[in-house]
MISE-234784 format. One record per residue (C-alpha): residue in three letters; y, z, x. Coordinates in steps of 0.05 Angstrom, whole numbers, plus 5000, padded with zeros to 4 digits. Each point is the difference from the previous one (the first is absolute). Layout:
ALAYZX ...
***
This chain:
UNK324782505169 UNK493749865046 UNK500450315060 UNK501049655070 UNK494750065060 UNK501450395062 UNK504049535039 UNK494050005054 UNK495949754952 UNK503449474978 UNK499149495047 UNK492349944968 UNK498949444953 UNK496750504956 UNK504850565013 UNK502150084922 UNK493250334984 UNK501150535054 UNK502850704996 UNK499450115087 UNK500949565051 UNK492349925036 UNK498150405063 UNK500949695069 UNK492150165006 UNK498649554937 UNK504949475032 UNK495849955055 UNK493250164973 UNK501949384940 UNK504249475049 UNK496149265014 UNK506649765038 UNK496950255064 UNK494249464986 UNK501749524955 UNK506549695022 UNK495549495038 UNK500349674920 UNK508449885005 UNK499049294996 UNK494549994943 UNK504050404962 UNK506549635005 UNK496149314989 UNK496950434930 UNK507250284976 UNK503649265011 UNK494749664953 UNK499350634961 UNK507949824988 UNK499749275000 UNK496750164942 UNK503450474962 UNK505749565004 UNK495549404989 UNK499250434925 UNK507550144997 UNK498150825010 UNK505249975057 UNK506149485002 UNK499149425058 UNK506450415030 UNK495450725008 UNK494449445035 UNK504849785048 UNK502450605021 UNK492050364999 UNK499249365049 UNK505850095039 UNK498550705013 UNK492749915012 UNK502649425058 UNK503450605028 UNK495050455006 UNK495649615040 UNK504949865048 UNK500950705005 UNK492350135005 UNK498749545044 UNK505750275042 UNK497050735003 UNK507250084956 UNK496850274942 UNK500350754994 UNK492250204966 UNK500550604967 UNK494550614993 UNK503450194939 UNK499549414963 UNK492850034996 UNK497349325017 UNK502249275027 UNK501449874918 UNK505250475001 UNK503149925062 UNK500949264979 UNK502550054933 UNK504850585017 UNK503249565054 UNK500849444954 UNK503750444947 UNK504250155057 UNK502049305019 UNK499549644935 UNK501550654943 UNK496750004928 UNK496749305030 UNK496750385037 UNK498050494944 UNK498249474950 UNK493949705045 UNK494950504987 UNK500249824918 UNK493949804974 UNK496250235058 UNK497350685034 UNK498750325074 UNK492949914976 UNK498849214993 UNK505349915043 UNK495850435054 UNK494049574983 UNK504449405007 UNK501250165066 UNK493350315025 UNK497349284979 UNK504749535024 UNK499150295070 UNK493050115001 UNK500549214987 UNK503949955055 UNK495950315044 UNK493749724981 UNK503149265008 UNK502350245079 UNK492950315007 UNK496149354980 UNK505749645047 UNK497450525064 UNK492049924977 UNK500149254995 UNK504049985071 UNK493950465023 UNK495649544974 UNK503149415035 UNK498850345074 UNK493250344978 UNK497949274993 UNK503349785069 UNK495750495023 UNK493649814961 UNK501149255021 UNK500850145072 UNK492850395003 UNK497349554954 UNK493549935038 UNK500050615042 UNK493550404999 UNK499750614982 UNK495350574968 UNK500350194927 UNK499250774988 UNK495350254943 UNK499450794999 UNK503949835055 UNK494149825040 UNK499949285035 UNK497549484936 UNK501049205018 UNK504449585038 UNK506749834964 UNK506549765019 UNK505850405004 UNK503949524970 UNK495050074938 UNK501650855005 UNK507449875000 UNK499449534932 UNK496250574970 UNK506150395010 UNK504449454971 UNK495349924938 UNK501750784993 UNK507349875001 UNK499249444950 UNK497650494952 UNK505850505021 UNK504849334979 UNK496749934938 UNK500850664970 UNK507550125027 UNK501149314961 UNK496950234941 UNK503550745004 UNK506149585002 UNK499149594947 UNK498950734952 UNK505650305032 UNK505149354979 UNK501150344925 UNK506050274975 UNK500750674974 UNK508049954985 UNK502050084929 UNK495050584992 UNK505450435008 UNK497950745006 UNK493450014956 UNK501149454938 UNK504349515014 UNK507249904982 UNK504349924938 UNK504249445031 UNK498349314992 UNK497349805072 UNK496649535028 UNK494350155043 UNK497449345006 UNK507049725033 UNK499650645047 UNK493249815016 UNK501749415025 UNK506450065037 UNK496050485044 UNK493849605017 UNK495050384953 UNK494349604966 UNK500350294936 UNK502050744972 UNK495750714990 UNK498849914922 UNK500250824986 UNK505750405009 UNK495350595010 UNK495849715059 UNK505849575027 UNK503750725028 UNK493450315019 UNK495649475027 UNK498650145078 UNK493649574995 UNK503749535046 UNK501650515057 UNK493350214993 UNK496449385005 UNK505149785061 UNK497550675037 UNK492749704977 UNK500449335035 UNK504450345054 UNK494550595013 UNK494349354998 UNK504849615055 UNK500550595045 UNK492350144999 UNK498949205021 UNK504050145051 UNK498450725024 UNK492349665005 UNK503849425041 UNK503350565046 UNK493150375014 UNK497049415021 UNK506649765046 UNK498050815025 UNK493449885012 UNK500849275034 UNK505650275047 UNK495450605022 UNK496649855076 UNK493150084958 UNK501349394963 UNK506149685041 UNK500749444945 UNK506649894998 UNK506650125030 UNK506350234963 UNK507149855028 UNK502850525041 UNK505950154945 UNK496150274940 UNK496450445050 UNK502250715038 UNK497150385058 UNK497450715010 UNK505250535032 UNK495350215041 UNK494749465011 UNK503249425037 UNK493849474980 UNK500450114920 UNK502149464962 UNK499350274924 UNK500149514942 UNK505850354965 UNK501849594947 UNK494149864971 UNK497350795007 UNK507350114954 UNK498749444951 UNK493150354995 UNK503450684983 UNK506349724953 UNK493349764960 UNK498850724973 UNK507749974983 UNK499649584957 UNK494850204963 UNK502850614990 UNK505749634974 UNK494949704942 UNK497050704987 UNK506450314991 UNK502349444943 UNK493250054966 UNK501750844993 UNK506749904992 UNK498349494934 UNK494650334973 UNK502050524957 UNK506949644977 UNK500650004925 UNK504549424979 UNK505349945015 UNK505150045059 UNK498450715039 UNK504350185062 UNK493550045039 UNK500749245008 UNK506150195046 UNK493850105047 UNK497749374999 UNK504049625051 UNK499150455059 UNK493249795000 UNK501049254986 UNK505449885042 UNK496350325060 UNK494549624980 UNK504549385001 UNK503050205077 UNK492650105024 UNK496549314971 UNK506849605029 UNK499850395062 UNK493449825009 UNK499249274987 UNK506449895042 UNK497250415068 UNK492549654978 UNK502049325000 UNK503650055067 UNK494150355028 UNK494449534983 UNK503849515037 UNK499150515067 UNK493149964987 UNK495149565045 UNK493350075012 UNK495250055059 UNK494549554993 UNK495050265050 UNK499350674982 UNK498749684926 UNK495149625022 UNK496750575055 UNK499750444940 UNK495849424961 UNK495650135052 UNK498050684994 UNK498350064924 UNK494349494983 UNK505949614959 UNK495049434991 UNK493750294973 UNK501349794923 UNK501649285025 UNK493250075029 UNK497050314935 UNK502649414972 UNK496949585047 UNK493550204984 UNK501050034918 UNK501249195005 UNK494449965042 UNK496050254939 UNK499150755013 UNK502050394936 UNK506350395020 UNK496950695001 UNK495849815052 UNK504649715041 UNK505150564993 UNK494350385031 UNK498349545053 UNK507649985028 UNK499550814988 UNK494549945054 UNK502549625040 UNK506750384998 UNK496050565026 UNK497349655059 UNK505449805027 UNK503550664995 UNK494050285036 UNK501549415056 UNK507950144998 UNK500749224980 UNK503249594944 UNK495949614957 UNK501849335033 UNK497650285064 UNK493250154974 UNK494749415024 UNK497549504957 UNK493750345004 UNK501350654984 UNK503849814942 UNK494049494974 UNK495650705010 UNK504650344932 UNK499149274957 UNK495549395022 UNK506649644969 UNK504850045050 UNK500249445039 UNK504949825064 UNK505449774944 UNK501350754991 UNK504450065046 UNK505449614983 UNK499450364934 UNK500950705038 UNK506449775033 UNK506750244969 UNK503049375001 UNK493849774959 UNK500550494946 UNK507550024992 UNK498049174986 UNK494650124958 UNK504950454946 UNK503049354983 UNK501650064930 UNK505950274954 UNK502050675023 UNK495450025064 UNK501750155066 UNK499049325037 UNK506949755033 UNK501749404953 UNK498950434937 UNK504450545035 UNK504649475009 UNK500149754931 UNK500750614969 UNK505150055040 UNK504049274979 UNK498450244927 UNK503650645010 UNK506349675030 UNK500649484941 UNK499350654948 UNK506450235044 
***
Protein backbone atom coordinates (compact mmCIF):
# COMPACT_ATOMS: atom_id res chain seq x y z
CA UNK A 1 0.00 0.00 0.00
CA UNK A 2 1.61 3.48 -0.94
CA UNK A 3 1.50 5.71 1.58
CA UNK A 4 -0.70 8.94 1.76
CA UNK A 5 0.85 12.65 2.11
CA UNK A 6 0.57 14.69 5.23
CA UNK A 7 -2.80 16.09 4.91
CA UNK A 8 -1.04 19.72 4.76
CA UNK A 9 0.58 18.72 1.93
CA UNK A 10 -1.96 17.61 0.03
CA UNK A 11 -3.52 20.43 -1.32
CA UNK A 12 -0.15 20.70 -3.75
CA UNK A 13 -0.60 19.49 -7.23
CA UNK A 14 2.61 17.68 -6.78
CA UNK A 15 1.97 16.61 -3.23
CA UNK A 16 2.30 12.67 -4.01
CA UNK A 17 6.16 13.02 -4.36
CA UNK A 18 6.43 14.57 -0.93
CA UNK A 19 7.19 13.05 2.46
CA UNK A 20 6.64 16.88 4.54
CA UNK A 21 4.47 19.40 3.94
CA UNK A 22 6.92 22.71 2.75
CA UNK A 23 7.97 25.44 5.24
CA UNK A 24 5.90 28.64 5.55
CA UNK A 25 9.48 30.37 4.68
CA UNK A 26 9.65 28.40 1.30
CA UNK A 27 5.84 29.34 0.76
CA UNK A 28 6.70 32.72 0.82
CA UNK A 29 10.27 32.75 -0.50
CA UNK A 30 8.57 30.41 -3.84
CA UNK A 31 4.88 32.26 -4.15
CA UNK A 32 4.30 34.50 -7.72
CA UNK A 33 0.52 35.09 -6.54
CA UNK A 34 1.64 38.27 -4.89
CA UNK A 35 2.72 39.46 -8.59
CA UNK A 36 1.37 37.64 -11.10
CA UNK A 37 -2.38 37.64 -10.61
CA UNK A 38 -2.40 40.78 -12.83
CA UNK A 39 -2.39 37.55 -15.72
CA UNK A 40 -6.18 36.14 -14.37
CA UNK A 41 -7.61 36.98 -17.57
CA UNK A 42 -4.68 35.65 -19.87
CA UNK A 43 -4.78 32.67 -18.22
CA UNK A 44 -8.43 31.95 -18.28
CA UNK A 45 -8.56 33.04 -22.09
CA UNK A 46 -5.29 30.16 -22.40
CA UNK A 47 -7.16 27.28 -20.24
CA UNK A 48 -10.72 27.81 -22.33
CA UNK A 49 -8.90 27.22 -25.75
CA UNK A 50 -6.47 24.95 -24.07
CA UNK A 51 -9.96 22.96 -23.43
CA UNK A 52 -11.81 23.83 -26.50
CA UNK A 53 -9.30 21.82 -27.67
CA UNK A 54 -8.93 18.89 -25.81
CA UNK A 55 -12.49 18.39 -26.37
CA UNK A 56 -12.13 19.48 -29.97
CA UNK A 57 -9.71 15.88 -29.86
CA UNK A 58 -12.34 14.02 -27.81
CA UNK A 59 -9.55 13.94 -24.66
CA UNK A 60 -12.43 15.38 -22.54
CA UNK A 61 -16.30 14.83 -23.37
CA UNK A 62 -18.21 18.17 -24.78
CA UNK A 63 -20.06 17.71 -21.17
CA UNK A 64 -16.40 18.25 -19.02
CA UNK A 65 -16.03 21.58 -21.76
CA UNK A 66 -19.16 22.94 -20.71
CA UNK A 67 -18.85 22.71 -17.36
CA UNK A 68 -14.62 23.94 -17.54
CA UNK A 69 -16.59 26.98 -19.33
CA UNK A 70 -19.19 27.37 -17.01
CA UNK A 71 -16.92 27.50 -14.17
CA UNK A 72 -14.31 29.63 -15.82
CA UNK A 73 -17.66 32.29 -16.50
CA UNK A 74 -17.81 32.17 -12.77
CA UNK A 75 -14.65 32.93 -11.85
CA UNK A 76 -14.41 36.08 -13.54
CA UNK A 77 -17.36 37.32 -12.17
CA UNK A 78 -15.92 36.59 -9.04
CA UNK A 79 -12.53 38.23 -9.96
CA UNK A 80 -13.77 40.96 -11.25
CA UNK A 81 -15.89 41.34 -8.11
CA UNK A 82 -12.77 41.27 -5.69
CA UNK A 83 -14.92 37.76 -4.74
CA UNK A 84 -12.18 35.59 -5.45
CA UNK A 85 -10.25 34.40 -2.45
CA UNK A 86 -6.14 34.30 -3.91
CA UNK A 87 -4.34 32.08 -2.02
CA UNK A 88 -0.40 32.27 -0.81
CA UNK A 89 -0.49 28.67 -0.53
CA UNK A 90 -1.39 27.77 -3.80
CA UNK A 91 1.65 29.10 -5.22
CA UNK A 92 0.71 31.14 -8.25
CA UNK A 93 -2.45 32.70 -10.25
CA UNK A 94 -2.33 28.90 -12.14
CA UNK A 95 -3.19 27.37 -9.12
CA UNK A 96 -5.44 29.55 -7.58
CA UNK A 97 -7.53 29.25 -10.83
CA UNK A 98 -7.56 25.71 -11.47
CA UNK A 99 -8.17 24.81 -7.71
CA UNK A 100 -11.32 27.03 -7.80
CA UNK A 101 -12.53 25.46 -10.82
CA UNK A 102 -12.20 21.83 -9.34
CA UNK A 103 -14.22 23.33 -6.73
CA UNK A 104 -17.12 24.51 -8.81
CA UNK A 105 -17.06 22.15 -11.65
CA UNK A 106 -15.24 18.60 -9.81
CA UNK A 107 -13.00 16.13 -11.96
CA UNK A 108 -13.90 18.90 -14.90
CA UNK A 109 -12.02 20.83 -13.30
CA UNK A 110 -9.22 18.21 -12.80
CA UNK A 111 -9.25 16.99 -16.36
CA UNK A 112 -8.15 20.54 -17.93
CA UNK A 113 -4.61 20.49 -17.17
CA UNK A 114 -4.16 17.05 -19.55
CA UNK A 115 -1.86 17.41 -22.15
CA UNK A 116 -0.43 20.46 -20.84
CA UNK A 117 2.05 21.78 -17.90
CA UNK A 118 2.48 24.94 -15.39
CA UNK A 119 5.45 25.47 -17.70
CA UNK A 120 3.89 26.28 -21.32
CA UNK A 121 0.97 27.18 -19.71
CA UNK A 122 3.15 29.98 -17.75
CA UNK A 123 4.67 30.95 -21.09
CA UNK A 124 1.17 30.99 -22.51
CA UNK A 125 0.30 33.45 -20.27
CA UNK A 126 3.53 35.64 -19.92
CA UNK A 127 2.97 36.05 -23.83
CA UNK A 128 -0.47 36.65 -24.32
CA UNK A 129 -0.24 39.60 -21.88
CA UNK A 130 2.88 41.00 -22.83
CA UNK A 131 0.77 41.22 -26.26
CA UNK A 132 -1.66 42.85 -24.56
CA UNK A 133 0.30 45.34 -23.24
CA UNK A 134 2.33 46.09 -26.10
CA UNK A 135 -0.97 46.62 -28.33
CA UNK A 136 -2.26 49.37 -25.26
CA UNK A 137 1.34 50.79 -25.34
CA UNK A 138 1.43 51.43 -29.19
CA UNK A 139 -2.40 52.77 -28.55
CA UNK A 140 -0.76 55.54 -25.66
CA UNK A 141 2.56 56.30 -28.13
CA UNK A 142 0.58 56.86 -31.23
CA UNK A 143 -1.96 59.16 -29.09
CA UNK A 144 1.43 60.94 -28.04
CA UNK A 145 2.30 61.25 -31.30
CA UNK A 146 -0.96 62.80 -32.41
CA UNK A 147 -0.47 65.93 -29.78
CA UNK A 148 3.44 65.99 -30.22
CA UNK A 149 2.47 66.93 -33.80
CA UNK A 150 -0.36 69.50 -32.64
CA UNK A 151 2.43 70.90 -31.02
CA UNK A 152 5.01 70.71 -33.94
CA UNK A 153 2.30 72.23 -36.35
CA UNK A 154 1.42 75.10 -34.16
CA UNK A 155 5.35 76.29 -33.97
CA UNK A 156 5.85 75.33 -37.30
CA UNK A 157 7.80 78.45 -38.16
CA UNK A 158 8.93 79.62 -34.82
CA UNK A 159 12.61 80.47 -34.55
CA UNK A 160 14.57 79.07 -32.47
CA UNK A 161 18.41 78.02 -31.75
CA UNK A 162 19.70 74.55 -32.37
CA UNK A 163 22.18 73.31 -29.61
CA UNK A 164 25.46 71.51 -30.74
CA UNK A 165 27.86 70.70 -27.63
CA UNK A 166 25.08 72.51 -26.42
CA UNK A 167 26.51 75.73 -27.58
CA UNK A 168 24.21 78.05 -29.86
CA UNK A 169 24.66 76.33 -33.77
CA UNK A 170 21.92 77.79 -36.47
CA UNK A 171 18.53 79.00 -36.50
CA UNK A 172 15.81 76.25 -36.57
CA UNK A 173 12.29 75.98 -35.82
CA UNK A 174 10.97 74.52 -32.91
CA UNK A 175 8.49 72.90 -34.70
CA UNK A 176 11.46 71.13 -36.63
CA UNK A 177 12.99 70.09 -32.75
CA UNK A 178 9.68 68.71 -31.76
CA UNK A 179 9.55 66.33 -35.17
CA UNK A 180 12.94 65.15 -34.22
CA UNK A 181 11.39 63.90 -31.16
CA UNK A 182 8.48 62.33 -33.09
CA UNK A 183 10.96 60.66 -35.61
CA UNK A 184 12.44 59.13 -32.21
CA UNK A 185 9.13 57.77 -31.22
CA UNK A 186 8.58 56.40 -34.70
CA UNK A 187 11.46 54.21 -34.13
CA UNK A 188 10.17 53.39 -30.49
CA UNK A 189 6.71 52.20 -32.62
CA UNK A 190 8.63 50.21 -34.87
CA UNK A 191 10.44 48.01 -32.60
CA UNK A 192 7.38 47.51 -29.97
CA UNK A 193 5.60 46.31 -33.39
CA UNK A 194 8.19 44.13 -34.28
CA UNK A 195 8.71 42.73 -30.47
CA UNK A 196 5.10 42.00 -30.85
CA UNK A 197 5.04 40.31 -33.77
CA UNK A 198 8.00 37.62 -32.00
CA UNK A 199 6.15 37.53 -28.94
CA UNK A 200 2.62 36.27 -30.98
CA UNK A 201 3.99 32.37 -30.87
CA UNK A 202 2.59 29.72 -29.03
CA UNK A 203 4.42 27.68 -26.64
CA UNK A 204 1.23 25.40 -25.54
CA UNK A 205 1.54 21.79 -26.20
CA UNK A 206 5.21 21.82 -25.00
CA UNK A 207 4.05 20.55 -21.98
CA UNK A 208 6.76 20.44 -19.27
CA UNK A 209 10.00 19.86 -21.48
CA UNK A 210 8.88 17.53 -24.73
CA UNK A 211 5.66 17.79 -25.58
CA UNK A 212 2.72 15.60 -24.82
CA UNK A 213 1.57 12.06 -25.53
CA UNK A 214 -2.03 13.14 -26.34
CA UNK A 215 -3.05 13.94 -29.67
CA UNK A 216 -3.41 17.88 -29.61
CA UNK A 217 -3.61 20.34 -31.68
CA UNK A 218 -1.43 23.27 -31.38
CA UNK A 219 -2.23 24.80 -34.52
CA UNK A 220 -6.23 25.10 -33.54
CA UNK A 221 -4.95 26.57 -30.05
CA UNK A 222 -2.90 28.87 -31.90
CA UNK A 223 -5.46 30.30 -33.49
CA UNK A 224 -8.36 30.53 -31.15
CA UNK A 225 -6.01 32.77 -29.18
CA UNK A 226 -4.79 35.26 -31.71
CA UNK A 227 -1.14 33.78 -32.16
CA UNK A 228 0.49 33.93 -35.65
CA UNK A 229 1.96 30.71 -35.68
CA UNK A 230 3.46 28.26 -32.77
CA UNK A 231 7.23 27.93 -30.98
CA UNK A 232 8.43 24.84 -33.13
CA UNK A 233 10.72 23.27 -30.03
CA UNK A 234 9.32 22.04 -27.03
CA UNK A 235 12.71 22.81 -25.40
CA UNK A 236 12.90 26.61 -26.28
CA UNK A 237 9.04 27.04 -26.28
CA UNK A 238 9.12 26.72 -22.00
CA UNK A 239 12.35 28.61 -21.72
CA UNK A 240 12.41 31.28 -24.28
CA UNK A 241 12.37 34.86 -22.45
CA UNK A 242 13.91 36.47 -25.59
CA UNK A 243 10.57 38.27 -25.85
CA UNK A 244 10.57 39.87 -22.29
CA UNK A 245 13.95 40.70 -22.96
CA UNK A 246 13.69 42.34 -26.11
CA UNK A 247 10.25 44.21 -24.76
CA UNK A 248 12.61 45.66 -21.77
CA UNK A 249 15.05 46.46 -24.97
CA UNK A 250 12.65 48.67 -26.93
CA UNK A 251 11.09 49.76 -23.58
CA UNK A 252 14.71 50.83 -22.02
CA UNK A 253 15.35 52.65 -25.88
CA UNK A 254 11.69 54.51 -25.39
CA UNK A 255 12.47 55.72 -21.99
CA UNK A 256 15.98 57.13 -23.02
CA UNK A 257 14.04 59.20 -26.08
CA UNK A 258 12.18 60.45 -23.68
CA UNK A 259 14.42 61.06 -20.58
CA UNK A 260 16.58 63.24 -23.46
CA UNK A 261 13.00 64.90 -24.23
CA UNK A 262 12.56 65.63 -20.37
CA UNK A 263 16.17 67.26 -19.99
CA UNK A 264 15.53 69.45 -22.59
CA UNK A 265 11.64 70.38 -21.26
CA UNK A 266 14.32 71.00 -17.90
CA UNK A 267 16.53 73.06 -19.47
CA UNK A 268 13.82 75.18 -21.63
CA UNK A 269 11.69 75.78 -18.44
CA UNK A 270 14.83 77.07 -16.48
CA UNK A 271 14.89 81.30 -16.28
CA UNK A 272 18.43 80.78 -18.22
CA UNK A 273 16.76 79.54 -21.19
CA UNK A 274 12.92 80.42 -20.41
CA UNK A 275 11.84 78.49 -23.65
CA UNK A 276 8.88 77.13 -22.78
CA UNK A 277 6.14 76.96 -20.32
CA UNK A 278 4.68 73.74 -18.82
CA UNK A 279 1.07 73.69 -17.45
CA UNK A 280 0.81 74.33 -13.90
CA UNK A 281 -0.54 70.53 -13.18
CA UNK A 282 2.54 68.38 -14.08
CA UNK A 283 4.53 70.84 -12.00
CA UNK A 284 5.03 71.26 -7.89
CA UNK A 285 6.51 74.05 -5.78
CA UNK A 286 9.32 74.23 -3.19
CA UNK A 287 8.18 73.97 0.66
CA UNK A 288 10.16 76.52 1.38
CA UNK A 289 10.75 78.68 -1.69
CA UNK A 290 7.44 80.33 -2.70
CA UNK A 291 8.80 81.32 -6.51
CA UNK A 292 9.93 77.56 -7.62
CA UNK A 293 8.10 76.05 -10.12
CA UNK A 294 10.06 72.56 -10.67
CA UNK A 295 9.48 70.53 -13.83
CA UNK A 296 8.47 67.38 -11.88
CA UNK A 297 7.31 65.14 -14.26
CA UNK A 298 9.70 65.21 -16.64
CA UNK A 299 12.79 65.24 -13.85
CA UNK A 300 10.71 61.53 -12.78
CA UNK A 301 10.36 60.29 -16.34
CA UNK A 302 14.17 61.10 -16.41
CA UNK A 303 14.79 58.92 -13.25
CA UNK A 304 12.10 55.83 -14.08
CA UNK A 305 14.64 55.72 -17.21
CA UNK A 306 17.39 53.99 -15.06
CA UNK A 307 14.40 51.65 -13.94
CA UNK A 308 13.98 50.33 -16.61
CA UNK A 309 17.09 49.59 -17.62
CA UNK A 310 17.71 47.86 -14.70
CA UNK A 311 14.75 45.93 -15.62
CA UNK A 312 16.73 44.79 -19.03
CA UNK A 313 19.96 44.02 -17.03
CA UNK A 314 18.29 41.98 -14.61
CA UNK A 315 16.60 39.61 -17.58
CA UNK A 316 19.91 39.48 -19.45
CA UNK A 317 21.52 37.89 -15.81
CA UNK A 318 18.66 36.25 -15.00
CA UNK A 319 18.81 34.26 -18.78
CA UNK A 320 22.22 33.83 -19.07
CA UNK A 321 23.31 30.91 -17.39
CA UNK A 322 19.88 28.87 -17.89
CA UNK A 323 20.53 25.46 -19.28
CA UNK A 324 17.48 24.21 -21.13
CA UNK A 325 14.95 23.81 -20.00
CA UNK A 326 12.28 25.33 -17.63
CA UNK A 327 14.28 26.61 -14.25
CA UNK A 328 12.28 28.24 -11.36
CA UNK A 329 14.51 31.29 -11.77
CA UNK A 330 12.12 32.34 -14.60
CA UNK A 331 9.56 32.86 -11.63
CA UNK A 332 11.79 36.14 -11.54
CA UNK A 333 11.03 37.28 -14.64
CA UNK A 334 7.77 39.10 -14.35
CA UNK A 335 8.60 41.36 -11.51
CA UNK A 336 10.78 43.01 -13.74
CA UNK A 337 8.60 43.03 -16.93
CA UNK A 338 5.56 43.89 -15.42
CA UNK A 339 7.17 46.94 -13.71
CA UNK A 340 8.62 47.61 -16.78
CA UNK A 341 5.14 47.43 -18.40
CA UNK A 342 3.49 49.96 -15.39
CA UNK A 343 6.43 52.47 -16.02
CA UNK A 344 6.39 52.67 -20.16
CA UNK A 345 2.21 52.96 -19.82
CA UNK A 346 2.57 55.31 -17.01
CA UNK A 347 4.65 57.28 -18.92
CA UNK A 348 3.20 57.72 -22.36
CA UNK A 349 -0.22 58.33 -20.61
CA UNK A 350 1.16 61.45 -18.19
CA UNK A 351 3.56 62.43 -21.61
CA UNK A 352 0.92 62.77 -23.97
CA UNK A 353 -1.22 64.95 -21.70
CA UNK A 354 1.77 67.02 -20.89
CA UNK A 355 2.98 67.94 -24.33
CA UNK A 356 -0.32 69.35 -24.81
CA UNK A 357 0.55 71.92 -21.56
CA UNK A 358 3.40 72.80 -23.39
CA UNK A 359 3.65 76.30 -25.30
CA UNK A 360 6.42 78.14 -26.19
CA UNK A 361 7.75 81.70 -25.76
CA UNK A 362 8.88 83.02 -28.92
CA UNK A 363 10.96 86.00 -27.85
CA UNK A 364 13.23 84.59 -25.61
CA UNK A 365 13.88 81.97 -28.68
CA UNK A 366 14.58 84.39 -30.79
CA UNK A 367 16.70 86.84 -28.07
CA UNK A 368 18.74 83.79 -27.49
CA UNK A 369 19.42 83.56 -31.53
CA UNK A 370 20.88 86.63 -30.86
CA UNK A 371 23.58 86.04 -28.62
CA UNK A 372 25.36 82.99 -30.21
CA UNK A 373 26.53 83.98 -33.85
CA UNK A 374 23.63 81.36 -35.03
CA UNK A 375 24.26 82.64 -38.59
CA UNK A 376 27.92 82.44 -39.23
CA UNK A 377 27.78 79.02 -41.37
CA UNK A 378 24.93 80.58 -43.50
CA UNK A 379 27.49 83.22 -44.01
CA UNK A 380 30.34 80.61 -44.68
CA UNK A 381 28.07 79.49 -47.11
CA UNK A 382 27.62 82.70 -48.54
CA UNK A 383 31.02 83.12 -49.37
CA UNK A 384 31.73 79.26 -50.67
CA UNK A 385 29.02 80.14 -53.63
CA UNK A 386 30.66 83.19 -54.14
CA UNK A 387 33.70 81.08 -55.14
CA UNK A 388 35.86 80.97 -52.02
CA UNK A 389 36.88 77.31 -51.26
CA UNK A 390 35.12 76.44 -47.99
CA UNK A 391 38.21 76.40 -45.76
CA UNK A 392 38.76 79.74 -46.39
CA UNK A 393 35.61 80.94 -45.82
CA UNK A 394 35.11 78.93 -42.59
CA UNK A 395 38.04 81.07 -41.61
CA UNK A 396 36.84 84.29 -42.76
CA UNK A 397 33.37 83.98 -40.72
CA UNK A 398 35.88 82.62 -37.72
CA UNK A 399 37.26 86.22 -38.04
CA UNK A 400 34.76 87.88 -38.29
CA UNK A 401 33.05 85.99 -35.37
CA UNK A 402 35.82 87.34 -33.38
CA UNK A 403 35.25 90.90 -34.21
CA UNK A 404 32.21 91.16 -33.39
CA UNK A 405 32.60 89.51 -30.04
CA UNK A 406 35.33 92.00 -29.44
CA UNK A 407 32.47 94.83 -30.43
CA UNK A 408 29.67 92.92 -28.24
CA UNK A 409 27.57 92.76 -31.68
CA UNK A 410 25.88 90.09 -33.87
CA UNK A 411 27.04 89.51 -37.14
CA UNK A 412 24.14 91.32 -38.85
CA UNK A 413 25.03 94.34 -36.92
CA UNK A 414 28.52 94.41 -38.24
CA UNK A 415 28.80 97.26 -41.24
CA UNK A 416 29.02 96.39 -44.66
CA UNK A 417 32.43 97.53 -44.52
CA UNK A 418 33.80 95.83 -41.89
CA UNK A 419 32.48 92.70 -43.03
CA UNK A 420 33.93 93.36 -46.88
CA UNK A 421 37.43 93.95 -44.75
CA UNK A 422 37.33 89.61 -43.74
CA UNK A 423 36.26 88.73 -47.77
CA UNK A 424 36.22 91.32 -50.77
CA UNK A 425 32.95 88.93 -51.52
CA UNK A 426 30.49 90.11 -49.35
CA UNK A 427 28.46 92.43 -50.81
CA UNK A 428 25.19 94.41 -49.28
CA UNK A 429 23.09 91.07 -50.23
CA UNK A 430 24.65 89.55 -47.07
CA UNK A 431 22.47 90.63 -45.00
CA UNK A 432 19.43 89.16 -45.80
CA UNK A 433 21.47 85.98 -45.80
CA UNK A 434 22.48 86.71 -41.96
CA UNK A 435 18.89 87.10 -40.91
CA UNK A 436 17.18 84.03 -39.20
CA UNK A 437 14.26 84.17 -41.12
CA UNK A 438 16.71 83.90 -44.15
CA UNK A 439 18.48 80.87 -43.14
CA UNK A 440 15.61 78.94 -41.68
CA UNK A 441 14.35 79.64 -45.75
CA UNK A 442 17.39 78.81 -47.23
CA UNK A 443 17.29 74.90 -45.46
CA UNK A 444 14.55 74.23 -47.83
CA UNK A 445 14.92 70.77 -48.66
CA UNK A 446 13.83 67.18 -47.27
CA UNK A 447 14.53 67.03 -43.64
CA UNK A 448 15.64 70.82 -43.24
CA UNK A 449 14.53 73.18 -40.94
CA UNK A 450 12.65 75.81 -43.18
CA UNK A 451 8.82 76.08 -42.15
CA UNK A 452 7.12 74.33 -45.20
CA UNK A 453 9.47 71.31 -44.93
CA UNK A 454 8.71 71.32 -41.10
CA UNK A 455 5.33 71.36 -42.13
CA UNK A 456 5.46 68.55 -44.50
CA UNK A 457 7.19 66.37 -42.47
CA UNK A 458 4.77 67.02 -40.47
CA UNK A 459 1.44 66.07 -43.02
CA UNK A 460 3.66 62.93 -43.83
CA UNK A 461 3.78 61.91 -40.29
CA UNK A 462 -0.02 62.26 -39.70
CA UNK A 463 -0.89 60.12 -42.90
CA UNK A 464 1.73 57.26 -41.42
CA UNK A 465 -0.80 57.61 -38.27
Amino acid sequence: MCPSPPASASQYTWAGRFSEPMSDLVKRYTASIDFDKRMWRQDIRGSLAHARMLARQSIISSQDLADIQRGMMQIVEEIEANAFAWSLELEDVHLNIEKRLTALVGDAGKRLHTGRSRNDQVATDIRLYLRDSIDDILVLLREFQNKLLDLAEREAATPMPGFTHMQVAQPITFGHHLMAWFEMTRRDAERFSDVRRRTNRLPLGAAALAGTTYPIDREFVAQELGFEGVCENSLDAVSDRDFAIEFCAASALLMMHFSRMSEELVLWMNPRFSFVRIADRFCTGSSIMPQKKNPDVPELARGKTGRVYGHLTALLTLMKGQPLAYNKDNQEDKEPLFDCVDTVTDTLRIFADMISGVSARPDNMLDALHQGYATATDLADYLTRKGLPFRDAHEAVGLAVRRAEELGVDLPQLSLAELQSFSELIGEDIFAVLTVEGSLSARNHLGGTAPEQVRASIARARSRL
